[in-house]
Structure formats: C-alpha cells, structure tokens
PALO-157403 format. One record per residue: x, y, z of N, C-alpha, C in turn. Coordinates in nm, 3 decimals. Example, Ala and Ser with C-alpha at 12.3 -4.5 7.8 and 13.67 -1.06 7.14 Angstrom:
# residues 2
NODE|n.east|n.north|n.up|ca.east|ca.north|ca.up|c.east|c.north|c.up
NODE|1.319|-0.569|0.780|1.230|-0.450|0.780|1.320|-0.330|0.780
NODE|1.285|-0.225|0.708|1.367|-0.106|0.714|1.290|0.003|0.787
END
This chain:
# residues 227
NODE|n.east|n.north|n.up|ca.east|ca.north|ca.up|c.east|c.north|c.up
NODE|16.692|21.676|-4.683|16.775|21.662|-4.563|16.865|21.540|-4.576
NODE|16.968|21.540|-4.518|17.078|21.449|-4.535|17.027|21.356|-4.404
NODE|16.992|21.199|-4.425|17.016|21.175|-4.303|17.123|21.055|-4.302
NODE|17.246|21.073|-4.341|17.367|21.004|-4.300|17.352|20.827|-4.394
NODE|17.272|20.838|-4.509|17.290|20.674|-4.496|17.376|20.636|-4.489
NODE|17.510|20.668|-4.518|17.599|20.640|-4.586|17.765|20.608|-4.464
NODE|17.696|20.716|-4.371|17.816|20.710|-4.257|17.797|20.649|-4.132
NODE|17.837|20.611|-4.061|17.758|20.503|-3.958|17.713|20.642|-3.852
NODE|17.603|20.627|-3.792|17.543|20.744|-3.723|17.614|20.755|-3.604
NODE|17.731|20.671|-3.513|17.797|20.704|-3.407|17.937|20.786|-3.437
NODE|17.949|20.767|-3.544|18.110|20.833|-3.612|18.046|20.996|-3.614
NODE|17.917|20.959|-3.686|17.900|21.146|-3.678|17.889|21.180|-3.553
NODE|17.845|21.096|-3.438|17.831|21.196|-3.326|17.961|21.214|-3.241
NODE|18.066|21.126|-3.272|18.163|21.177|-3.213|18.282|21.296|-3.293
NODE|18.211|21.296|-3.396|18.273|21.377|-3.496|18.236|21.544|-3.433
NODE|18.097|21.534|-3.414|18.083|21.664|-3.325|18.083|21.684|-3.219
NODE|18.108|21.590|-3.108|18.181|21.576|-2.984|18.310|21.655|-2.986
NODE|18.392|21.609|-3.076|18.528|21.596|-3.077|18.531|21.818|-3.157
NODE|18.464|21.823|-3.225|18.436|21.943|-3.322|18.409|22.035|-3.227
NODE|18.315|21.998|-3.105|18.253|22.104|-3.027|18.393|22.119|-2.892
NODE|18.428|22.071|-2.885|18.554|22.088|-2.811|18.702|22.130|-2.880
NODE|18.688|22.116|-3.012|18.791|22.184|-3.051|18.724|22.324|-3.047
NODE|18.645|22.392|-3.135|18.614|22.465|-3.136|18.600|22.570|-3.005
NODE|18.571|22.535|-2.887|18.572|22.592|-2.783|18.713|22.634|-2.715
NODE|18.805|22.523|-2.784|18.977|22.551|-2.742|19.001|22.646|-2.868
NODE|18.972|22.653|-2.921|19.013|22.727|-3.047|18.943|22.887|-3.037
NODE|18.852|22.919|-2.964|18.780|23.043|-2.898|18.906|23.088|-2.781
NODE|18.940|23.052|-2.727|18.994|23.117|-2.593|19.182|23.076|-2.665
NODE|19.233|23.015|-2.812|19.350|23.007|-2.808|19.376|23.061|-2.952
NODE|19.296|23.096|-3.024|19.279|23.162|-3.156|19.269|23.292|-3.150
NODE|19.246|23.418|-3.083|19.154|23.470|-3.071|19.199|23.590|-3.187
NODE|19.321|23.600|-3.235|19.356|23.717|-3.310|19.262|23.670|-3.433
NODE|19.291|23.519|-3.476|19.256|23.507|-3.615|19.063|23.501|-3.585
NODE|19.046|23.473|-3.514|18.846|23.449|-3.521|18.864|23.615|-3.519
NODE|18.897|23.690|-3.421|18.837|23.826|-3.387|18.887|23.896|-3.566
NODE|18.968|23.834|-3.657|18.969|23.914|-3.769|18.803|23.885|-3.847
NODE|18.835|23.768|-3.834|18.710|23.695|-3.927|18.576|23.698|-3.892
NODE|18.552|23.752|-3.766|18.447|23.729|-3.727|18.314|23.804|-3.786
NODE|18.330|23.862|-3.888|18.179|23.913|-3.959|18.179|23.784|-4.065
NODE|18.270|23.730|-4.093|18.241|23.614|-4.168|18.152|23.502|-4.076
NODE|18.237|23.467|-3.982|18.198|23.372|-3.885|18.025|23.389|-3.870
NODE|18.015|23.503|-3.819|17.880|23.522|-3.831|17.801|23.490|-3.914
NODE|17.811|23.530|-4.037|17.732|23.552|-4.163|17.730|23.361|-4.191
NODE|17.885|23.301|-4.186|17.853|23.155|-4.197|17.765|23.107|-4.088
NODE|17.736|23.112|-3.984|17.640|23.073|-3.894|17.490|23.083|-3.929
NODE|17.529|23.194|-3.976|17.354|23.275|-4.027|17.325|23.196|-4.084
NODE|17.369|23.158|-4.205|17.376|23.063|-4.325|17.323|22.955|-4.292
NODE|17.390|22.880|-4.171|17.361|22.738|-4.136|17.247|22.751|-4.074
NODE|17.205|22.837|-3.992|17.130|22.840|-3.885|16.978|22.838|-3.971
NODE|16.984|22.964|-4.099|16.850|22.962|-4.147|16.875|22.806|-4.244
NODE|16.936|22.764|-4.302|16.937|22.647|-4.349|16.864|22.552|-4.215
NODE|16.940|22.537|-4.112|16.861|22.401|-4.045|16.707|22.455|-4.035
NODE|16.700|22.551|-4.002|16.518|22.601|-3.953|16.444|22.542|-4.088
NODE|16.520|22.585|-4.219|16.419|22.620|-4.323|16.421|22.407|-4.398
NODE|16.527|22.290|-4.345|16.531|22.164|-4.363|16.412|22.141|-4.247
NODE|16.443|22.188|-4.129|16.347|22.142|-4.021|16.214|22.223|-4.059
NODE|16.164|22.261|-4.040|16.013|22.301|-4.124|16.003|22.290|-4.246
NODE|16.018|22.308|-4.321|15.970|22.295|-4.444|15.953|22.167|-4.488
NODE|16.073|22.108|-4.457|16.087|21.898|-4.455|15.977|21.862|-4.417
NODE|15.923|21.916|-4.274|15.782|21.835|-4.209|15.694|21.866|-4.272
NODE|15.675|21.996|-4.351|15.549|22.081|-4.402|15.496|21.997|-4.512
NODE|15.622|21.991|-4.628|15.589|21.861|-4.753|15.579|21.742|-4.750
NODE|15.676|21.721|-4.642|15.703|21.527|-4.590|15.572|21.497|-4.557
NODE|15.510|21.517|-4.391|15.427|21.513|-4.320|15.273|21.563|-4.323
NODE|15.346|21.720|-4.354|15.211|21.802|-4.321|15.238|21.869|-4.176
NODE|15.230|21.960|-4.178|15.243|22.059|-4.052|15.134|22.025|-3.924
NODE|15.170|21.961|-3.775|15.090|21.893|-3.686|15.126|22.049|-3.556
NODE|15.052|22.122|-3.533|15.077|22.202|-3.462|15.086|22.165|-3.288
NODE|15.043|22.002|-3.273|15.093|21.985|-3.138|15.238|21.879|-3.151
NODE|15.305|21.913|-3.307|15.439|21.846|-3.261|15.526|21.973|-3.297
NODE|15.493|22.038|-3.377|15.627|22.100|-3.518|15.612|22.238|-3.481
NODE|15.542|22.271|-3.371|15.620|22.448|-3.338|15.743|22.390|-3.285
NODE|15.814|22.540|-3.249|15.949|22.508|-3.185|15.952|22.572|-2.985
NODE|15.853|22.514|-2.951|15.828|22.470|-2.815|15.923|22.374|-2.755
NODE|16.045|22.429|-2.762|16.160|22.341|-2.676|16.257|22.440|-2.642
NODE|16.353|22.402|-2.575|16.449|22.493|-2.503|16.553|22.521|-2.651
NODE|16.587|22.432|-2.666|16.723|22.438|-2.785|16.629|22.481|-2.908
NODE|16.564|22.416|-2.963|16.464|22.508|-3.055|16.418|22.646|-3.052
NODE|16.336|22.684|-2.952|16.335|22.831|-2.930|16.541|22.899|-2.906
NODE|16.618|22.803|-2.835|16.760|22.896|-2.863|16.830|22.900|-2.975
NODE|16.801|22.827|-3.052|16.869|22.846|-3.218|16.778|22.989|-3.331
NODE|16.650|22.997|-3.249|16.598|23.106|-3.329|16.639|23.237|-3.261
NODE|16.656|23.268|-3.169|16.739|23.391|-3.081|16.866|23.382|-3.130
NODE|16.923|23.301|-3.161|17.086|23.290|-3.184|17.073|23.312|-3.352
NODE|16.999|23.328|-3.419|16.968|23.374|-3.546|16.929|23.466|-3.542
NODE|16.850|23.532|-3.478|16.815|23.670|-3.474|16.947|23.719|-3.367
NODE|16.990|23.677|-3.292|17.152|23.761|-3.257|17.217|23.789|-3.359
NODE|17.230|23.667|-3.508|17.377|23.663|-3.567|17.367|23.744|-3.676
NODE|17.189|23.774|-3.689|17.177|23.890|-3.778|17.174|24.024|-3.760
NODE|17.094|24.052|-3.668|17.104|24.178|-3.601|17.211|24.243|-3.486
NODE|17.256|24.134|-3.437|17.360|24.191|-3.314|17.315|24.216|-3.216
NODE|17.182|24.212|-3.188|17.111|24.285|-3.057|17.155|24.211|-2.934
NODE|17.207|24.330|-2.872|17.297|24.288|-2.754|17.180|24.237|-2.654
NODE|17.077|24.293|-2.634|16.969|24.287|-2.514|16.940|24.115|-2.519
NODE|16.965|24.007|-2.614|16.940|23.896|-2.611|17.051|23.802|-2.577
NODE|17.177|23.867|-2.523|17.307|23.798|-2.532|17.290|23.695|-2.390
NODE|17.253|23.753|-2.247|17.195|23.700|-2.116|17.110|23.579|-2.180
NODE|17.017|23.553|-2.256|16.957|23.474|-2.317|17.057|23.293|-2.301
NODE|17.098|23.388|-2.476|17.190|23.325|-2.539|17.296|23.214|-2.477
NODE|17.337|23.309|-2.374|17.477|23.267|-2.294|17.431|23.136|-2.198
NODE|17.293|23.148|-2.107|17.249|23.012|-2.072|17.183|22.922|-2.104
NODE|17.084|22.968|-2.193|16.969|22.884|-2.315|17.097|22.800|-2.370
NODE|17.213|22.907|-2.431|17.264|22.834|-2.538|17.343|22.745|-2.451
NODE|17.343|22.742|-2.338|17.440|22.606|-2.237|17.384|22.502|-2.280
NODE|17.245|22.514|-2.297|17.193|22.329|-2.347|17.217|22.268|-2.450
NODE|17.289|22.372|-2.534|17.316|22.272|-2.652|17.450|22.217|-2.634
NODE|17.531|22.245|-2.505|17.624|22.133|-2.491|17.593|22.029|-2.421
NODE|17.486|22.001|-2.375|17.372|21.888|-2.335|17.352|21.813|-2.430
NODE|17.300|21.876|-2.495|17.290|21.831|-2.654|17.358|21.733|-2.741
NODE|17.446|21.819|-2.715|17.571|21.728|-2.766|17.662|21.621|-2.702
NODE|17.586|21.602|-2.560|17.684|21.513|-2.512|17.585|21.386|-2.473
NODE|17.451|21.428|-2.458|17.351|21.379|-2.418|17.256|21.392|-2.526
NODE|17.289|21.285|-2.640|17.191|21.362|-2.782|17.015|21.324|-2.768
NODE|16.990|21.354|-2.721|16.826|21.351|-2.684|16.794|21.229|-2.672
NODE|16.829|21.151|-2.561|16.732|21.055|-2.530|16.878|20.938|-2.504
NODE|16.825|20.813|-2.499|16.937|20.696|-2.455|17.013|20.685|-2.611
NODE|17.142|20.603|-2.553|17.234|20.632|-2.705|17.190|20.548|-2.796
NODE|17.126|20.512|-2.834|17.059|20.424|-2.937|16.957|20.527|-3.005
NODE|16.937|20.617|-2.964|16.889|20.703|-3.023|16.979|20.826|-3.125
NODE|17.107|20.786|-3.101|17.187|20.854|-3.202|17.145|20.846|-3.309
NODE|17.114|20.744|-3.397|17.103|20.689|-3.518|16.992|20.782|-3.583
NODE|16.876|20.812|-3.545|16.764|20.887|-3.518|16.783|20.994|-3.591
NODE|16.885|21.082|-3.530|16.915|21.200|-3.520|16.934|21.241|-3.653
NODE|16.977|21.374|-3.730|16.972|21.448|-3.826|17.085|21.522|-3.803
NODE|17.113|21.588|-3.937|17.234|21.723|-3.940|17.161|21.869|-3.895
NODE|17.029|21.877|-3.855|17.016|21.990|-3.871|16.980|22.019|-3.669
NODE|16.943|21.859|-3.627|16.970|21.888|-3.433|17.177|21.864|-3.400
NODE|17.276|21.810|-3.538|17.407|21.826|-3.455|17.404|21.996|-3.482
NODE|17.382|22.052|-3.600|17.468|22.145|-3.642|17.393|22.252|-3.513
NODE|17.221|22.271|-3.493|17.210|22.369|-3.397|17.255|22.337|-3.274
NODE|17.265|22.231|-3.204|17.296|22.202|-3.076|17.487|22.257|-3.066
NODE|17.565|22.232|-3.168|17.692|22.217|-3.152|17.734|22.392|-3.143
NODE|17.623|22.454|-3.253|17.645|22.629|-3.290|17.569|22.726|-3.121
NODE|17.436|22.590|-3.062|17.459|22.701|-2.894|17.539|22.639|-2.787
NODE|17.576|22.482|-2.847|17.698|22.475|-2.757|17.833|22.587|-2.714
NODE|17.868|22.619|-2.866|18.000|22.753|-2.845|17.975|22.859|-2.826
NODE|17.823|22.910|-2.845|17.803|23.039|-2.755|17.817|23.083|-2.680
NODE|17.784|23.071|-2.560|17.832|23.101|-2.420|17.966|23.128|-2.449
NODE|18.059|23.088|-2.515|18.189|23.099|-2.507|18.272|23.207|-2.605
NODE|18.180|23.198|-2.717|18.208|23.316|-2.807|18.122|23.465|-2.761
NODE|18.051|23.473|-2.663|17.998|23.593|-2.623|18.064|23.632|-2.512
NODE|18.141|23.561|-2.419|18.245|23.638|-2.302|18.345|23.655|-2.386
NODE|18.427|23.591|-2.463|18.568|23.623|-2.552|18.555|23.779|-2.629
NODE|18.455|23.660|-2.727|18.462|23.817|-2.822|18.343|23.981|-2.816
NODE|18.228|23.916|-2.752|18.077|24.038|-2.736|18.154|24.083|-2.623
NODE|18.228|24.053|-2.526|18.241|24.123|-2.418|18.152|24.109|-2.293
NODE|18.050|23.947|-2.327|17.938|23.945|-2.244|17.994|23.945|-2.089
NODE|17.960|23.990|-1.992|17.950|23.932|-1.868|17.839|23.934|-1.725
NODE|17.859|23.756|-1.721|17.717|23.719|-1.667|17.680|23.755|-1.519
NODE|17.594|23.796|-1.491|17.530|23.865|-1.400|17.435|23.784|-1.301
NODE|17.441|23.780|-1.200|17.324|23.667|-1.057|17.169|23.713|-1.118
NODE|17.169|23.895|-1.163|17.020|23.902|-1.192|16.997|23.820|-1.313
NODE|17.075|23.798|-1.414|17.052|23.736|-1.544|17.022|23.605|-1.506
NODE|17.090|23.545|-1.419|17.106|23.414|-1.415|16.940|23.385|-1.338
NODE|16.888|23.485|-1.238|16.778|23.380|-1.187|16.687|23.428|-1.272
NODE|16.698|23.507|-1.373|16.583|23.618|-1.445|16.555|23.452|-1.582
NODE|16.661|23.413|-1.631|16.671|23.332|-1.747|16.625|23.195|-1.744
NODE|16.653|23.134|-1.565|16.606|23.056|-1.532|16.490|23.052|-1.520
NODE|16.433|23.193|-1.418|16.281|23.206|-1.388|16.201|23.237|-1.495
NODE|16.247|23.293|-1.655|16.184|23.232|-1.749|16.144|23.087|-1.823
NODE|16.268|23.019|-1.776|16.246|22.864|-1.836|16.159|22.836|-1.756
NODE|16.133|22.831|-1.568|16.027|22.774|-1.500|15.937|22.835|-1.560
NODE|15.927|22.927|-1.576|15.758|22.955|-1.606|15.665|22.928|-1.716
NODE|15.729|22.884|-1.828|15.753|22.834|-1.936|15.716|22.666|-1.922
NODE|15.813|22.628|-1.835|15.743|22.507|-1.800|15.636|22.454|-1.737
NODE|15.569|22.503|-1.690|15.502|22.497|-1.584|15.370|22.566|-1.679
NODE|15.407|22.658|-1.797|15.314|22.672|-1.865|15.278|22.631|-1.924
NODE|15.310|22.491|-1.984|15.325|22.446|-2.092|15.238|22.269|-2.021
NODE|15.263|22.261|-1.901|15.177|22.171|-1.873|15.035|22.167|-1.886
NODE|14.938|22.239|-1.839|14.825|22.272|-1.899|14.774|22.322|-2.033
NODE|14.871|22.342|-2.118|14.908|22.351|-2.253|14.901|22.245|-2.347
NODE|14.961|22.147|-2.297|15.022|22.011|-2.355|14.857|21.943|-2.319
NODE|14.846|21.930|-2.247|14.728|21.855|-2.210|14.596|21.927|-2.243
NODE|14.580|22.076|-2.294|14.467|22.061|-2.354|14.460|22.075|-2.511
NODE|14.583|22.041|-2.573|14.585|22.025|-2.730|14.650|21.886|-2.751
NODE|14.700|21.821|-2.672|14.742|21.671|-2.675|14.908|21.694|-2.744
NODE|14.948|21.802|-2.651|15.122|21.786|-2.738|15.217|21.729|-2.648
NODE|15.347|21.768|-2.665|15.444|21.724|-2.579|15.559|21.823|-2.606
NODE|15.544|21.940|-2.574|15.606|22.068|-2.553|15.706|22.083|-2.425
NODE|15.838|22.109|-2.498|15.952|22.104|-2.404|15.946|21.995|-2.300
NODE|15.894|21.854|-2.425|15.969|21.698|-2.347|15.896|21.719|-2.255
NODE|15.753|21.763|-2.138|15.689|21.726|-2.030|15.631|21.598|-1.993
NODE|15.634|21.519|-2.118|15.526|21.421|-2.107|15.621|21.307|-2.067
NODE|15.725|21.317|-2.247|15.773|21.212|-2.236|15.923|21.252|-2.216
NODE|15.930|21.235|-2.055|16.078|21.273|-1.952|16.192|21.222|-2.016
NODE|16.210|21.119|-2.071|16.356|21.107|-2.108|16.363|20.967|-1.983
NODE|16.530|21.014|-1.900|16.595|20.935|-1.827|16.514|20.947|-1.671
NODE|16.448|21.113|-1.659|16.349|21.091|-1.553|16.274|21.005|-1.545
NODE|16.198|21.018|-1.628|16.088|20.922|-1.641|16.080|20.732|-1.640
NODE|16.217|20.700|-1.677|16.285|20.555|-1.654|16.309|20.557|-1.510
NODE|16.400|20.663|-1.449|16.410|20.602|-1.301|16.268|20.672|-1.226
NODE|16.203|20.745|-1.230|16.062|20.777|-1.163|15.909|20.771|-1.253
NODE|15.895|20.610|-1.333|15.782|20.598|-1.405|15.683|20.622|-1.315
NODE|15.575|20.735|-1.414|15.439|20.778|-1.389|15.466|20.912|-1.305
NODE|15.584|20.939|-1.270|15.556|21.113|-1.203|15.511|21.181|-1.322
NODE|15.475|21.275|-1.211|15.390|21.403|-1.331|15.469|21.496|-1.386
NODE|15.422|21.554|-1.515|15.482|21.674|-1.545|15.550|21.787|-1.435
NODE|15.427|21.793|-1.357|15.489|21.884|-1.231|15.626|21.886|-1.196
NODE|15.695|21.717|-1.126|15.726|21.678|-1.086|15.890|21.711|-1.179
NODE|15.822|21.703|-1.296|15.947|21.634|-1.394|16.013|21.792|-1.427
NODE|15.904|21.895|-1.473|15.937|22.002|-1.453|16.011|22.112|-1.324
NODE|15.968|22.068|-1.206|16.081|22.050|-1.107|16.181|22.067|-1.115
NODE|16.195|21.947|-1.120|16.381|21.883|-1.098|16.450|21.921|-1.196
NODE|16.354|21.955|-1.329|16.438|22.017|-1.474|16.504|22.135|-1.440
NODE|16.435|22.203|-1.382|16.411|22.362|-1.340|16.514|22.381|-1.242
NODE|16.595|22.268|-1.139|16.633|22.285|-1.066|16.797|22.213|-1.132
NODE|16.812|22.124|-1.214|16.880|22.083|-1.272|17.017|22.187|-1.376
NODE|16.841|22.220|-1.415|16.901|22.339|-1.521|16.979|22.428|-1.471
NODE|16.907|22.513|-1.356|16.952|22.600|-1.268|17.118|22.628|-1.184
NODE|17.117|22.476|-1.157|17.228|22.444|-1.097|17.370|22.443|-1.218
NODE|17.331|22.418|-1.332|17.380|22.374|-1.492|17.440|22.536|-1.522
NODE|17.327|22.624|-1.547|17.350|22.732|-1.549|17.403|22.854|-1.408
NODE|17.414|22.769|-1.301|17.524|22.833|-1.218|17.662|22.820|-1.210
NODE|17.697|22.734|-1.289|17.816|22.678|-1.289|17.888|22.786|-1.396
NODE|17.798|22.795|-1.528|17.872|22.893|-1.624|17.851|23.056|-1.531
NODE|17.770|23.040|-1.476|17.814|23.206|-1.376|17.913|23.215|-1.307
NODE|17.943|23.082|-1.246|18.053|23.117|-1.165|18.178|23.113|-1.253
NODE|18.202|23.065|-1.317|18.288|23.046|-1.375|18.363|23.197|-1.466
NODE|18.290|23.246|-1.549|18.278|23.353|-1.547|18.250|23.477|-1.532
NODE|18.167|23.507|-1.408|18.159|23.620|-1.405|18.202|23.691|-1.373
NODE|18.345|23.696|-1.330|18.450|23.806|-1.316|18.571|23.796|-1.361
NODE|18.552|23.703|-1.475|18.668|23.692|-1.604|18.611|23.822|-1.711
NODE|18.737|23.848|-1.755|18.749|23.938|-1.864|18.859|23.881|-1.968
NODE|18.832|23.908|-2.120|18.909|23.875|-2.198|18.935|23.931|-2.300
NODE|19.055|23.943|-2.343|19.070|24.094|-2.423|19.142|24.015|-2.582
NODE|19.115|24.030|-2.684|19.125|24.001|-2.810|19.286|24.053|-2.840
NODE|19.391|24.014|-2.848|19.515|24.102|-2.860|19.577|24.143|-3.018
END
C-alpha cells in the first residue's frame, strides 16, 4: 500500500476534494463523452474498487493478522464500496436505491475525512479512492442508470442503517469491537462525552436521514437524458 511518504498528506486531500467536484461537474456537463465510455468507466472502477478491498484486507491479513472485532467491513462506507462493486460488475439494478444514499457518505468522506483534520495524515489511498468513487454515485446513477429516487427508498435505506445500528450495539459490546464508529463517536462524542451508543446512534440516524433527504429532494423529479 502506498502511504504517501513522499507527498505532504494535506495536498492529497485537497487533491481529491478538488477531483471529487470536478468529476461531479463533469457528470452533468460531459455527458456525450462519459455515456460513450462508460463500459470502460466501469470496468476502470471495478479495477480500483477490487484493488482497494484486496490492499485493505489482505495488507491487515500479512501486516497484522486478521482481528475479527476490527477488520470486517462493519461500517457504512465499507459495506458501500462492496455493493458498488458488485453494481459495477453485475449491473444489478435492484441495488441502485442502495447505492444512491449509502453512496452519499462518501461525500462525507471526503469532506469530513474520518475524524478531526489532523487525522488526514493517517489516512491511505485506498479510504480517498473508495470514499471519492461513492461520493460520484448518486450522481452517475440519476444521469446515466436512469435512477430515480423514491420517499419509499428513502425511509426503507435509512430504516436499514437504523437497524443496523442499533444492532450493532449489543454486538460491539459482546465481542469488544467498534462497528460502524458506536463507541468511538468522533465529533459527537467531544461535544457530548460519555453518551451512549444509543444516544450517538440516534442523532446519526437522524443526521443521516435528514443528509439523505436532501439528495431526494433534489432529485426526485429531475430527469436527464444523455444527448
């Protein structure tokens, strides 16, 4: 795995700041030349996508040793980079509702790189490249799949993440993990030290929710036609 000695670790993150916003102008102002290319596009995604999975596991497996209450992929953006690999191979439309709000967090991701900014440095090529590839989803599935998002999708996708969370608390605590960040909150947890998972899962749930209403409204009665 590459981890940057060489480039100062804030240049790369604005490098994909700056990347994930072109790219998203370049979806809605490109669209003849992506909609030619796009079995390529794909197939390069594929590429990257099983590359980061196979740096991110396999790295821990030889590095470390495989710890099953850190190194499943029990997180939101983790579990959405493996759906968005099994989308870019198969096409299966039935996962696109998924895709379209799961993959909203990886522009979280990218703007908010996991944790306070001193934690940039931290970071790896294989959390910019998946966070930045479900950042442009949502945006490459109304353009070019033809997706459009739906109120049932939206509380159906959410009311999977709550439940998920909320499952994962009694989970975490009887194998000693920290599955989809419950334990250790982030920026919650600085302004409300010692709330509970409950608590933290909450406001995530409600956060999120609100996060992923915004891309409903926004599109769901846009249409866009490839010319």
């Amino acid at each position: 795995m590459l981890y940057f000695d060489f480039i100062n670790p804030y240049i790369i993150y604005a490098f994909f700041v700056l990347l994930t916003a072109f790219v998203v102008y370049a979806i809605f102002n490109y669209k003849t030349f992506i909609d030619k290319h796009k079995k390529k596009i794909l197939l390069i995604i594929s590429i990257l996508l099983i590359w980061t999975q196979l740096a991110r596991y396999l790295g821990v497996l030889f590095r470390d040793g495989f710890d099953f209450t850190e190194n499943l992929p029990f997180y939101m953006c983790r579990l959405s980079v493996l759906v968005l690999l099994f989308y870019t191979l198969t096409g299966n439309k039935k996962v696109e509702s998924f895709l379209f709000y799961w993959g909203a967090t990886g522009l979280a991701g990218v703007i908010y790189p996991n944790g306070p900014i001193d934690n940039i440095a931290n970071l790896t090529e294989t959390f910019y490249i998946d966070h930045f590839l479900l950042a442009v989803t949502p945006f490459f599935l109304v353009v070019y799949e033809g997706y459009q998002p739906s109120k049932k999708d939206l509380f159906t996708i959410t009311g999977i993440m709550a439940l998920l969370l909320y499952a994962f608390i009694p989970i975490n605590s009887l194998i000693g993990a920290d599955y989809f960040y419950l334990n250790d909150q982030s920026i919650f947890g600085v302004v409300f030290p010692g709330a509970s998972s409950f608590a933290f899962a909450t406001v995530h749930y409600l956060v999120v929710f609100g996060f992923f209403s915004l891309y409903y409204f926004w599109f769901k009665d846009k249409k866009y036609r490839v010319e």
